[in-house]
VOGUSE-873865 format. One record per residue (C-alpha): residue in three letters; z, y negated, x negated; chain. Coordinates in Angstrom, 2 decimals, decimal comma. Each point is the difference from the previous one (the first is absolute). Example, Ala and Ser with C-alpha at 12.3 -4.5 7.8 and 13.67 -1.06 7.14 Angstrom:
<nodes>
    r        Z        Y        X  c
  ala     7,80     4,50   -12,30  A
  ser    -0,66    -3,44    -1,37  A
</nodes>
This chain:
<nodes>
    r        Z        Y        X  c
  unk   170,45   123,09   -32,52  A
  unk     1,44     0,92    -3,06  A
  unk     3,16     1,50    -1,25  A
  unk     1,40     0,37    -3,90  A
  unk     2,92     2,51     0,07  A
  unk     2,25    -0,25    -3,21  A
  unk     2,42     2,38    -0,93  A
  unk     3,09     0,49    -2,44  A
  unk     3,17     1,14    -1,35  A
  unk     2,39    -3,18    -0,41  A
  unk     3,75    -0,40    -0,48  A
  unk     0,96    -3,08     1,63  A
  unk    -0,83    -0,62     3,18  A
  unk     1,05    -3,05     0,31  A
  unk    -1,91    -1,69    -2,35  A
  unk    -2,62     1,63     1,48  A
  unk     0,51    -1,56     2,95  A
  unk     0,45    -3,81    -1,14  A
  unk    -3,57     0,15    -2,29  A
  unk    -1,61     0,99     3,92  A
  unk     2,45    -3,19     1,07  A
  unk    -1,52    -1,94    -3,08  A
  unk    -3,52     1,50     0,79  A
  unk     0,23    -1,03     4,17  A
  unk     1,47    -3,67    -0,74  A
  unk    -2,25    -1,13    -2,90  A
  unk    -3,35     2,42    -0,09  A
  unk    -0,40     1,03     3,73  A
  unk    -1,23    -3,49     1,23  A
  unk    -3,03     0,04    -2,77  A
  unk    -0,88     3,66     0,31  A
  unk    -2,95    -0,75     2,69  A
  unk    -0,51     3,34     2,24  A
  unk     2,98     1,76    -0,71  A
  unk     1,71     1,35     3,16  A
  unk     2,94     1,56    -0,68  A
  unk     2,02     2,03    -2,39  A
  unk     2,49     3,12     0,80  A
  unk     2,64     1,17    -2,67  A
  unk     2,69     1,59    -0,62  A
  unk     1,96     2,18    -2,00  A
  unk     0,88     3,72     0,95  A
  unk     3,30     1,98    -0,98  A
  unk    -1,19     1,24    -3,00  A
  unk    -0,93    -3,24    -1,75  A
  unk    -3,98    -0,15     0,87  A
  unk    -1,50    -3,50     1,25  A
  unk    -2,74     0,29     1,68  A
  unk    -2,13    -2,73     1,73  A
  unk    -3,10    -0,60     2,27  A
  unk    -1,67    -3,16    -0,46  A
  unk    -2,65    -0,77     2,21  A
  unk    -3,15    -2,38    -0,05  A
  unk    -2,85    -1,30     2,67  A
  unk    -2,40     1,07    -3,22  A
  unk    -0,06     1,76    -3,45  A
  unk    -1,11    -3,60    -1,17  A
  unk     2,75    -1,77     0,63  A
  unk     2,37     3,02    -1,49  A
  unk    -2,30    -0,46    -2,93  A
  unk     0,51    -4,27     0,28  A
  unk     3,78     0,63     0,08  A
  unk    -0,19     1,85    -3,23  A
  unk    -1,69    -1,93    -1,70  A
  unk     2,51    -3,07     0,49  A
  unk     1,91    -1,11    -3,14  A
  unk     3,35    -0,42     2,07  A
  unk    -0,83     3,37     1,05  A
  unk    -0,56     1,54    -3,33  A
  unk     3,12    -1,69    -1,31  A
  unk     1,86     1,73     3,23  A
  unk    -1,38     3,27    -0,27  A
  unk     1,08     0,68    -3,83  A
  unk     3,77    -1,32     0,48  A
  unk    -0,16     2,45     3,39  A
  unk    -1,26     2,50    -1,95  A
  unk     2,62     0,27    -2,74  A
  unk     2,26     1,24     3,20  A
  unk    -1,65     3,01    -0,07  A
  unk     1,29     3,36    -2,13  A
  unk    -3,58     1,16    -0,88  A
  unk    -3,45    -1,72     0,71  A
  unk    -0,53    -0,03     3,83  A
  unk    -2,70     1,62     2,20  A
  unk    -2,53    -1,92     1,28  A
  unk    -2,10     1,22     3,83  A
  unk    -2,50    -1,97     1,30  A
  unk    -2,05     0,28     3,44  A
  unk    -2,39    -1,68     2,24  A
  unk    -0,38     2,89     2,44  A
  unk     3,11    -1,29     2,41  A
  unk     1,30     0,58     3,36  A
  unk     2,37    -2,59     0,77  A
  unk     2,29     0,32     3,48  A
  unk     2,18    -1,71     1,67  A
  unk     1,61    -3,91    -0,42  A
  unk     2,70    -1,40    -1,57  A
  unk     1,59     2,52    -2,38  A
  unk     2,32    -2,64    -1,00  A
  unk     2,12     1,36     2,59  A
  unk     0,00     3,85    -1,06  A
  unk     3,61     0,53    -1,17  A
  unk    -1,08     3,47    -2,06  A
  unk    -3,28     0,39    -1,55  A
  unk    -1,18     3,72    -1,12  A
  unk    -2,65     0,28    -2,57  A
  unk    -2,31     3,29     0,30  A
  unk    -2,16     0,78    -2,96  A
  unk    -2,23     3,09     0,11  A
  unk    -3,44     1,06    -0,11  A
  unk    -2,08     1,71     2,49  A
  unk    -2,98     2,29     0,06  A
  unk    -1,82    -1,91     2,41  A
  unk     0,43    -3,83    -0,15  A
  unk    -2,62    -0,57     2,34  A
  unk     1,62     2,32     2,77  A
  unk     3,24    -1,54    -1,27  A
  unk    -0,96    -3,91     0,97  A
  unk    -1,50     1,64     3,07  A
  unk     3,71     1,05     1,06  A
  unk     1,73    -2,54    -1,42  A
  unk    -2,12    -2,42     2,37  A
  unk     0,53     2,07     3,11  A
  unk     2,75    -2,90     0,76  A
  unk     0,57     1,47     3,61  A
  unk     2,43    -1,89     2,40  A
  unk     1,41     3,59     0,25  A
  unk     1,41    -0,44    -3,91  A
  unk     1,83    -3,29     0,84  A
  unk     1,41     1,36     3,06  A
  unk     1,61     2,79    -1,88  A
  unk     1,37    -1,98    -3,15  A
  unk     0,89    -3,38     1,01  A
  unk     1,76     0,01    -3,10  A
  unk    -3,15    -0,67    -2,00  A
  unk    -1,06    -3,38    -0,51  A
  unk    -2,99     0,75    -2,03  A
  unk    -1,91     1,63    -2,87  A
  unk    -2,39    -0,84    -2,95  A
  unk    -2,09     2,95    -1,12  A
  unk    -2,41    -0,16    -2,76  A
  unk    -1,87     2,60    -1,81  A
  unk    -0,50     0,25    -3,60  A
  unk    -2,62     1,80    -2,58  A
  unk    -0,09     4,11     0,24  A
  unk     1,44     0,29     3,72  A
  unk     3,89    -1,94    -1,18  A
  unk     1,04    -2,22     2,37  A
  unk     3,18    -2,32     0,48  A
  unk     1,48    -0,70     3,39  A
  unk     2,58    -2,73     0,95  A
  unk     1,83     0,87     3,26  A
  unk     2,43    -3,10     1,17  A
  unk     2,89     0,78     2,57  A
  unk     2,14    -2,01     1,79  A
  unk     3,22     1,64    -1,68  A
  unk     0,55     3,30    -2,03  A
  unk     2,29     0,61     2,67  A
  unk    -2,86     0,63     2,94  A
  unk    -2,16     1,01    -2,84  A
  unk     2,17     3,02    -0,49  A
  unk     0,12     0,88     3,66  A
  unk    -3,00    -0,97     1,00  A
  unk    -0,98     2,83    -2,99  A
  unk     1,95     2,94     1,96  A
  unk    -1,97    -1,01     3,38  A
  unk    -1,67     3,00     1,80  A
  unk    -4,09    -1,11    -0,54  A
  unk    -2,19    -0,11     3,18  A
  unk    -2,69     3,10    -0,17  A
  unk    -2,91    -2,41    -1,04  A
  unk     1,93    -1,85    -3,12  A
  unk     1,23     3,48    -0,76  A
  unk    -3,50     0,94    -0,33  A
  unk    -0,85    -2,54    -1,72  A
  unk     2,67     0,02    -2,63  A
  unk    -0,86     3,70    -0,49  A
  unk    -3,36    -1,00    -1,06  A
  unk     1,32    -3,02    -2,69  A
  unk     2,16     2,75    -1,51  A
  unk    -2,84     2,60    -0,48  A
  unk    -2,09    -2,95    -1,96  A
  unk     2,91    -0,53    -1,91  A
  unk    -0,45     0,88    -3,97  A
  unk     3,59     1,34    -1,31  A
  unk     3,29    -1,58     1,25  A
  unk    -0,08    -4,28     0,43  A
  unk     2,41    -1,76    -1,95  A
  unk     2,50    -2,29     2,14  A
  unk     1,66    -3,59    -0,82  A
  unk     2,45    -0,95     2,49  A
  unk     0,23    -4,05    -0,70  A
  unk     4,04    -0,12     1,85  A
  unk    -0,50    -3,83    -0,85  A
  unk    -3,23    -0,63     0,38  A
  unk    -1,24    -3,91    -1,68  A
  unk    -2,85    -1,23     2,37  A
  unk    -1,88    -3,21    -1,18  A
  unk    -2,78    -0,86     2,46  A
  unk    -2,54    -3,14    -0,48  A
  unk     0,30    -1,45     3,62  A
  unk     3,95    -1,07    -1,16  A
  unk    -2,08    -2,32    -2,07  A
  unk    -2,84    -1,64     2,37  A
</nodes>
């Protein structure tokens, strides 16, 4: 799998929000191996999405489309300064449908271990899903020198919130302790209130 993360300062939203319309109804159905694409726009004015693809190939054939191109620079000029480009192919994907997550939260970080990192992240114990139902799934993916951006979906913000003030169970305790202690300075946080989700099997 592979996932592009773009990110930006913008000022209107909602024309934002129609060029992903534009982009779902007229480029989705030729852009072969995309799976799905989560935006949104936080308080503060910063879009961020994750795009995902089976392959870096077909991330690479979607770019190089001329209807693509021609999207890309009118989307672009929506943007206040250039935007940031992350890409991956070192993914752990979880969970089905996050169509249905009401509130997304983006996590971006870095880590001093990504290795012992993916380790935990995979640990998808029965135990976690019992203890935040509210979680309908995540998309973690690592990035050069230890950064890392993870997508958490929720049903709503609403459980999110108090699914957040839950007392932990010893063992995820533990095991959040030790995600925390590879952590490199303090993650940065995008809650997506409105989250856009496109996904590819709208389209089969």
């Amino acid at each position: 799998m592979f996932v592009q993360v773009i990110q930006g300062h913008i000022t209107d939203a909602d024309q934002m929000h129609a060029a992903l319309d534009r982009w779902e109804r007229e480029l989705a159905p030729g852009a072969d191996g995309w799976i799905d694409s989560t935006a949104g726009v936080t308080d503060n004015d910063e879009f961020i999405a994750v795009v995902r693809f089976e392959t870096a190939q077909a991330a690479q054939r979607n770019s190089d489309r001329p209807e693509q191109d021609r999207w890309w620079r009118q989307t672009s000029e929506l943007f206040t300064d250039a935007p940031m480009f992350q890409e991956s192919d070192d993914v752990i994907a979880d969970g089905d449908h996050p169509e249905r997550a009401g509130f997304v939260q983006i996590i971006e970080g870095r880590g001093s271990d990504p290795d012992r990192a993916r380790e935990l992240m995979a640990d998808d114990s029965p135990e976690w899903a019992e203890f935040r139902p509210d979680v309908i799934g995540s998309v973690a993916c690592q990035h050069e020198g230890g950064k890392y951006t993870m997508a958490m979906y929720f049903t709503s913000e609403r459980e999110a919130r108090e699914g957040e003030k839950k007392e932990m169970p010893p063992a995820l305790k533990e095991q959040m302790a030790e995600m925390d202690a590879l952590s490199v300075g303090e993650p940065s946080f995008y809650d997506l209130h409105q989250p856009w989700i496109q996904t590819a099997h709208h389209h089969n």
